[in-house]
VEXNUBA-502291 format. One line per 8 residues: their letters; for each residue x, y, z negated of N, C-alpha, C. Coordinates in steps of 0.2 Angstrom, whole numbers, always signed. Example, Ala and Ser with C-alpha at 12.3 -4.5 7.8 and 13.67 -1.06 7.14 Angstrom:
BEGIN
as) +66/-28/-39/+62/-22/-39/+66/-16/-39; +64/-11/-35/+68/-5/-36/+64/+0/-39 $
This chain:
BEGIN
xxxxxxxx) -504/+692/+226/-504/+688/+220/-498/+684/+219; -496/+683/+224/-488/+678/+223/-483/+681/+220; -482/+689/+223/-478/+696/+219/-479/+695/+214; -485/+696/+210/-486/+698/+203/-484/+692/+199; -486/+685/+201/-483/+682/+198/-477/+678/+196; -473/+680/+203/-467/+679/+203/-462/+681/+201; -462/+690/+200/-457/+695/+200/-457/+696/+192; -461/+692/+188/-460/+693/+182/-456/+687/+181 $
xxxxxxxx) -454/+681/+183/-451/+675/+184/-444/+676/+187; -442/+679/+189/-436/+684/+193/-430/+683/+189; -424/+679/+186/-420/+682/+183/-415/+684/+188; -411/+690/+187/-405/+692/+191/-400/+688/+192; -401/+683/+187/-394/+680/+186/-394/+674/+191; -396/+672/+192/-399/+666/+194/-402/+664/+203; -402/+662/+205/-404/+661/+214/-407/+655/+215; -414/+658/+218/-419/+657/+222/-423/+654/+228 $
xxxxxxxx) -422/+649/+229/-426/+646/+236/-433/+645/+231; -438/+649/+238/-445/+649/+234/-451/+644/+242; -454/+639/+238/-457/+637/+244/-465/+637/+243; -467/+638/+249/-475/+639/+247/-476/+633/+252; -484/+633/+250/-489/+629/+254/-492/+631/+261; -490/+628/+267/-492/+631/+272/-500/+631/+272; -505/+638/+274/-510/+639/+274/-511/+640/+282; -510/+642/+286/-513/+646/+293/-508/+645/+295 $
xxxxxxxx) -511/+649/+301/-506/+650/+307/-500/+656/+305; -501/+662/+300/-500/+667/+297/-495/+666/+293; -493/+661/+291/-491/+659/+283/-485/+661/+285; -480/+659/+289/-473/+663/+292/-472/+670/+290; -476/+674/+293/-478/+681/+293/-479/+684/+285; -482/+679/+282/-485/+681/+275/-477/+680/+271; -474/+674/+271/-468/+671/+268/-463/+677/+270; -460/+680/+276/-457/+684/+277/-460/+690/+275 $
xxxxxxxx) -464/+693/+274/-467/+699/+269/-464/+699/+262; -468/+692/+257/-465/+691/+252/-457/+694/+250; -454/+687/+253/-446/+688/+252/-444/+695/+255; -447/+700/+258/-444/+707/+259/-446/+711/+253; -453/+710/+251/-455/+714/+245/-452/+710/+238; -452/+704/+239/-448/+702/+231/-443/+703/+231; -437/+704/+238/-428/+705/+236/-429/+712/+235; -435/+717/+239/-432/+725/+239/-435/+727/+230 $
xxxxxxxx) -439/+723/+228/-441/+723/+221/-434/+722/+216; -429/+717/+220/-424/+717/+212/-419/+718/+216; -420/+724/+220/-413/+730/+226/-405/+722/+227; -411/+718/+230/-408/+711/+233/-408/+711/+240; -404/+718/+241/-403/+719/+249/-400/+715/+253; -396/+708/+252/-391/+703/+253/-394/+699/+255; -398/+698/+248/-404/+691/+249/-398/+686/+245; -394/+689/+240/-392/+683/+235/-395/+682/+230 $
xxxxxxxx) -401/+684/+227/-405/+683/+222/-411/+677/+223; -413/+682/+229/-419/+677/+231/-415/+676/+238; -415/+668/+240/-412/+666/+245/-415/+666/+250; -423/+663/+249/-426/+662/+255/-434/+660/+253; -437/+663/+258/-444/+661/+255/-448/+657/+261; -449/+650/+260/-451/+646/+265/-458/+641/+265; -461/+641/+271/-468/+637/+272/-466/+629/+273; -470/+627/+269/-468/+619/+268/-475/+615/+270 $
xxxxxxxx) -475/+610/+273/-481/+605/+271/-483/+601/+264; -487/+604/+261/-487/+599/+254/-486/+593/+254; -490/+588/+259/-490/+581/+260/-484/+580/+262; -480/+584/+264/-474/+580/+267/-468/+580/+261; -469/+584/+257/-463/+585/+251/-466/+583/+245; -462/+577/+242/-466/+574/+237/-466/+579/+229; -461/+583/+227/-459/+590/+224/-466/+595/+223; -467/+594/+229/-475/+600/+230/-482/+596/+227 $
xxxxxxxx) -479/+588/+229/-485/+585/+229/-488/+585/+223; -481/+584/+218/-480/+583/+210/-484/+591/+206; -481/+596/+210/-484/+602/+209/-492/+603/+210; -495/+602/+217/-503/+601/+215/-504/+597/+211; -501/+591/+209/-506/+587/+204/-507/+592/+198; -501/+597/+195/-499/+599/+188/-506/+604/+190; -505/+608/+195/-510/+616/+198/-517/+611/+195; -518/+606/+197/-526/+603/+200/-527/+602/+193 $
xxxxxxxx) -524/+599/+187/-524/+597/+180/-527/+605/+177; -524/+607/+177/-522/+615/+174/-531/+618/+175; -530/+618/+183/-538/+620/+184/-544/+617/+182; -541/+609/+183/-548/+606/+179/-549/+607/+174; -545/+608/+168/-544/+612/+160/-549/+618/+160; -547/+620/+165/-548/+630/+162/-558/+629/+167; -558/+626/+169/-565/+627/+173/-570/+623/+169; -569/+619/+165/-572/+615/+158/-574/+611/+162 $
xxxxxxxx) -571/+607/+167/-575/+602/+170/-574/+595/+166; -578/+589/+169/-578/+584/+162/-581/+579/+168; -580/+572/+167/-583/+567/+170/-580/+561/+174; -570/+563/+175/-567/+563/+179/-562/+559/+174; -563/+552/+171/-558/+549/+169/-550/+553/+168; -548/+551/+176/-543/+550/+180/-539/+559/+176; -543/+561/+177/-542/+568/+176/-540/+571/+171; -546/+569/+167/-547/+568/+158/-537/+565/+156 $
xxxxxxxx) -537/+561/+158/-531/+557/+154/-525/+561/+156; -526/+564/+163/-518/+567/+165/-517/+574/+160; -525/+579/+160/-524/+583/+155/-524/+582/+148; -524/+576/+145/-525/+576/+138/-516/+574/+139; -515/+570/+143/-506/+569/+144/-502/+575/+143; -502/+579/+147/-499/+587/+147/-502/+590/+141; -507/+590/+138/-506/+593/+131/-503/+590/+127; -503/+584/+128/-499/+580/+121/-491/+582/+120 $
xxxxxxxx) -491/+580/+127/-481/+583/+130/-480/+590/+129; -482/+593/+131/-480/+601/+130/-483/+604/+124; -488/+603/+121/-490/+605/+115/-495/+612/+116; -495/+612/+121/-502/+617/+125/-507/+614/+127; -513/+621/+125/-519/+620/+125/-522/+621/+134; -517/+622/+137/-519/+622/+146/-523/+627/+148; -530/+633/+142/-534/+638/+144/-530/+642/+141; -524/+643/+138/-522/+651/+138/-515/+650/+140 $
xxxxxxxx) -514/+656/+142/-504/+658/+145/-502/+655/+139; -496/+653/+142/-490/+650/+139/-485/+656/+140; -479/+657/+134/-474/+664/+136/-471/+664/+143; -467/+669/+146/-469/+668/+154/-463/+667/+154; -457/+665/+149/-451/+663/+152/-450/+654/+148; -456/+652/+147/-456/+646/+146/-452/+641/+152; -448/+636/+150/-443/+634/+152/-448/+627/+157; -452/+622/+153/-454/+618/+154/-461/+618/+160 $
xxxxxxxx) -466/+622/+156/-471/+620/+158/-476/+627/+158; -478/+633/+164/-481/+638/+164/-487/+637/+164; -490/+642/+160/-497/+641/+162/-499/+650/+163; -503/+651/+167/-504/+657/+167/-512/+658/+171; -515/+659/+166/-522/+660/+166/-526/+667/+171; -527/+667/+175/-530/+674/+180/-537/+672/+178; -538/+681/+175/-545/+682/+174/-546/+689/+178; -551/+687/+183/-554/+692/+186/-556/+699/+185 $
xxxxx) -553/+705/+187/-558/+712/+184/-563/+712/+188; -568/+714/+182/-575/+717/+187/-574/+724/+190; -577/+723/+195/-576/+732/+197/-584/+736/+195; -579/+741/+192/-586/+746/+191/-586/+750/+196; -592/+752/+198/-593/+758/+205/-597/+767/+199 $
């Protein structure tokens, strides 16, 4: 999932530190996969495009922390949930600033503020 929607965010021109959220014990493993399959995607055999792809503590990087609140706004939007003041007010805040409506993609080389809506395929048998 990271690949897909990263590799479209990719420019050549440009250089990349990408940092995730530590999840397991695995996330090393996982992050090292990544960064082999995103630098061999843009024939980044150097690793001067994409620099490094690293496992971080959210709690400990205030960066990341600013990031889940934007992730957690975004979802409260797209999940029609309702009830939640605090919530209410940060996402009426992002729409007003950004001029989006928070349940549909924004263009994907938007400078500011992504949004990018996953919808599930069903499978047919």
């Amino acid at each position: 999932m990271f690949f897909v929607l990263l590799s479209v965010l990719l420019d050549p021109q440009y250089r990349y530190r990408i940092y995730l959220d530590k999840k397991d014990t695995r996330s090393a493993d996982k992050a090292a996969k990544l960064h082999e399959v995103l630098a061999n995607s843009r024939y980044d055999f150097s690793r001067e495009i994409i620099e490094w792809v690293q496992n971080i503590k959210s709690h400990e990087v205030e960066m990341m922390q600013i990031a889940d609140l934007l992730i957690g706004a975004a979802s409260y939007a797209n999940r029609g949930l309702s009830g939640n003041e605090g919530k209410e007010a940060l996402v009426e805040r992002i729409r007003q600033r950004s001029h989006y409506s928070m349940t549909r993609d924004t263009l994907l080389r938007e400078d500011k503020f992504n949004v990018f809506v996953w919808r599930a395929q069903e499978a047919y048998v």
